[in-house]
N, C-alpha and C positions, 0 to 999 in steps of 0.2 A: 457385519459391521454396520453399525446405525450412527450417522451423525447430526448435532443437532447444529445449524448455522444461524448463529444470532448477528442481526444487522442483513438479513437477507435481502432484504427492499433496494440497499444501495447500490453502486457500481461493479465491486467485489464481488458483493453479496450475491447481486442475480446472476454473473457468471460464474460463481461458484455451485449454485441452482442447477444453471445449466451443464457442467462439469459432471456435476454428481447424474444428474438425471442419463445424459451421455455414456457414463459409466458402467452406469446400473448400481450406482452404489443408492444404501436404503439414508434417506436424510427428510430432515425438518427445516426447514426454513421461517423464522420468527424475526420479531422485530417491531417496534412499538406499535401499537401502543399493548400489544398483547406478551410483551415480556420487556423488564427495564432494570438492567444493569446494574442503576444505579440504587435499587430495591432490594438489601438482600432480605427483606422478610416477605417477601414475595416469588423469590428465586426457587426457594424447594418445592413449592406449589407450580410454578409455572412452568418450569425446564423438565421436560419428558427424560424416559429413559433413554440412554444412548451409551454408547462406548465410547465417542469424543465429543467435544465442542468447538468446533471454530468461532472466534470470536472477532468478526469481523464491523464490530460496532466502534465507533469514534467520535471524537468532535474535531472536526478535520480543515477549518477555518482557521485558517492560520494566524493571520493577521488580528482578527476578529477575539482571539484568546489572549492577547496582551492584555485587553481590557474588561475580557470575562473568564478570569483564570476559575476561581471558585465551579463554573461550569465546566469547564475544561477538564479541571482535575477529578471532578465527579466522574466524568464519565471514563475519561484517558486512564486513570488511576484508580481510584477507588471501584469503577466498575471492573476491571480485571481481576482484583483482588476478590472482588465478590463471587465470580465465577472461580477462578483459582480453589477459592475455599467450597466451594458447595463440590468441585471436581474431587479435592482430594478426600470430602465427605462422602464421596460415594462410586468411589477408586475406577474415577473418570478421567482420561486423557483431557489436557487442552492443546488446542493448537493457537495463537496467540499471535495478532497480526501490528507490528511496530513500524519504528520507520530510520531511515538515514539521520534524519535529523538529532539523534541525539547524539550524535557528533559533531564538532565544531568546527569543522571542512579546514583544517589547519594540515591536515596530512598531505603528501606528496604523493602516495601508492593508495591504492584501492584499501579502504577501510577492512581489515577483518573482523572476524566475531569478538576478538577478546582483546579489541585494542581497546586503550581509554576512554567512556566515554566524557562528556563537556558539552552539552545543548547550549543553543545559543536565544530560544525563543519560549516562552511559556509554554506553547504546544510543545515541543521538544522537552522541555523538563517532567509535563504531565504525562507524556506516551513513555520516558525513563522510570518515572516514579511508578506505571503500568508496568512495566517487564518486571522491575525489582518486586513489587507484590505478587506479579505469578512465580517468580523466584521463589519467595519466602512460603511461601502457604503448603507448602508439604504436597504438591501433588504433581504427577507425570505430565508434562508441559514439552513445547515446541515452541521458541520464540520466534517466527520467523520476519526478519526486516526486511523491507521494501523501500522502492522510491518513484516520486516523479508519475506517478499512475495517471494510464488513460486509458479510456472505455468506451464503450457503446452506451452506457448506464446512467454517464454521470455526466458532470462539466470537465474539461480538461483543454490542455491547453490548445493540442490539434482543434478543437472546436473551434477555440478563440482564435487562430492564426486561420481557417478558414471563413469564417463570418467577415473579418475582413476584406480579407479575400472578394468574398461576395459584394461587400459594400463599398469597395473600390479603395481603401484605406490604404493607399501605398505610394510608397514606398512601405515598407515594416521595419519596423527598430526594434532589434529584441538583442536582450542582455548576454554580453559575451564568456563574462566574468563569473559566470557559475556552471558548476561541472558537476554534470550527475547520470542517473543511466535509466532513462524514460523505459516503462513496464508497461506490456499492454495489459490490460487487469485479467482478460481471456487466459492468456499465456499462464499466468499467474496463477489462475485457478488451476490449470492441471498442473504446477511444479506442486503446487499447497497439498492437491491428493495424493502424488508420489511420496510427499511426507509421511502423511499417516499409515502410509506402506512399510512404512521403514520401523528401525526398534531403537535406531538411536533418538536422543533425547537433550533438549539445550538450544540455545541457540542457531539460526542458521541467518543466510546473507541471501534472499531470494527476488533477484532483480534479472531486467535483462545483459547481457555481456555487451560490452565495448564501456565506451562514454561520450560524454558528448555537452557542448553545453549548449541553453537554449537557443543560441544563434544558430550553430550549426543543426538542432532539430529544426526548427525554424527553417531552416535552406533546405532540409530533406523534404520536408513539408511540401514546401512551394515547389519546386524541382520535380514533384508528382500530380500535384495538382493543378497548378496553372503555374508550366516553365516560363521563366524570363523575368517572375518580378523581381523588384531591388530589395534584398535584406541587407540593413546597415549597423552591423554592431556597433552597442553602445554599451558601457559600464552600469552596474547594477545601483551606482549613485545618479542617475537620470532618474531611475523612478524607485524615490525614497518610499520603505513601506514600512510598515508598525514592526513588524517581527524581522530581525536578522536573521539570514539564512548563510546554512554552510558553503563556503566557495567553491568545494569539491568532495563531494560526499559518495565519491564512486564505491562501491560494495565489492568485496571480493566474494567469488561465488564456487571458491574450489571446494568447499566443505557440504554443498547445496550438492555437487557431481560427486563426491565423494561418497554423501550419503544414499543416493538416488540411482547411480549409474547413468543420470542424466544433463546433459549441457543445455543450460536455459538459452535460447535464442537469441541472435544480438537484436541491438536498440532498432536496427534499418527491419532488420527481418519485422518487429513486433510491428512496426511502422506501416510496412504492407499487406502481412495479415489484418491489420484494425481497418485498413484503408477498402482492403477486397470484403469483409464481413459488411464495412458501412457501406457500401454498394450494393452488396448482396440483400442489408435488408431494406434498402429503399426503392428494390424492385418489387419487394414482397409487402 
């Protein structure tokens, strides 16, 4: 099996890198400016042969897409469709990486695969109007949803709740009023290869288990890092932002164990794995 991982450069991307390499599985890692999504008369020249594609490429600024949707939906949308279509031109697998957000956190239970969706934010609409295009395009696909991601790779919020940290910024006030189930992108990379293992095909819900909202990450946080400081929730209207986000967009993840034989790790677990690796590599 050959994979080809477009978006390689980012968060996902490079622990997806390191996933495959770990594995020993055979993969390519690309990503601008030497392959672009948004290009499909560029796509049948650029994209190698392979037997999948993960498609780990996005515009991922959330806020920042209210007021540059036209960008957004280029990439979120119409780049999926472009790979979708070159896949099923050349009876290529995709694996297809979405988000919680296209739901509109109005549910009570963990979201499943085939409940309704209802985005509440531009990004949200463009990463919908993505999955509906590798839906449509005729070829063998994995939609897999996520949320809340943090890494060694990228910006994430552990980051931010540490640098304060550092720079003495406390008491912390972080929002109580949203519920979601924080993925360490690490983790993530080896559920996304157990996928391409498998033969089923459609949708899946690939997050870590529990929930939790950012207060209570927030207190894990701190509680491992440096015990005793003050975290004081505060409602998601203290700090008004461009894009609405779902209140509770927890993912149900039985379809992920179903397909896999595998239980994805809860939120505390990913917490300490990210926590033991960013130690690990700042001895090295």
């Amino acid at each position: 099996m050959r994979v080809v991982i477009v978006g390689a450069n980012g968060m996902l991307g490079t622990d997806l890198k390191n996933a495959c390499a770990c594995a020993g599985v055979n993969f390519v890692g690309l990503d601008l400016p030497e392959i672009d999504i948004t290009r499909p008369e560029r796509l049948q020249d650029d994209m190698p042969e392979c037997d999948w594609i993960i498609n780990c490429a996005a515009y991922t600024r959330v806020d920042d897409a209210e007021t540059n949707r036209d960008i957004c939906f280029s990439v979120n949308a119409e780049g999926p469709r472009n790979l979708a279509r070159l896949c099923a031109q050349r009876s290529v697998s995709l694996l297809h990486i979405s988000t919680d957000y296209v739901f509109d956190g109005t549910k009570k239970n963990p979201y499943q695969e085939d409940d309704p969706t209802h985005a509440l934010s531009v990004y949200g609409e463009s990463k919908l109007a993505g999955e509906r295009a590798v839906q449509n395009a005729g070829c063998a696909y994995i939609i897999a949803r996520t949320q809340s991601l943090f890494g060694l790779h990228g910006p994430s919020f552990i980051q931010s709740i540490m640098r304060f940290l550092a720079e003495g910024k406390v008491p912390l006030k972080v929002v109580h009023d949203q519920v979601s189930c924080p993925t360490w992108s690490g983790q993530l990379a080896d559920a996304l290869l157990r996928l391409l293992q498998t033969k089923h095909r459609g949708i899946v819900h690939t997050s870590s288990e529990g929930a939790c909202s950012w207060f209570d990450f927030a207190r894990a946080i701190v509680d491992r890092v440096q015990p005793g400081v003050e975290v004081i929730p505060v409602p998601a209207s203290t700090y008004p932002r461009p894009a609405r986000r779902p209140a509770n967009s927890v993912l149900d993840k039985t379809r992920y164990t179903q397909w896999t034989g595998h239980r994805f790790p809860s939120w505390q677990e990913g917490l300490d794995a990210y926590l033991e690796a960013l130690n690990h590599e700042s001895l090295t």
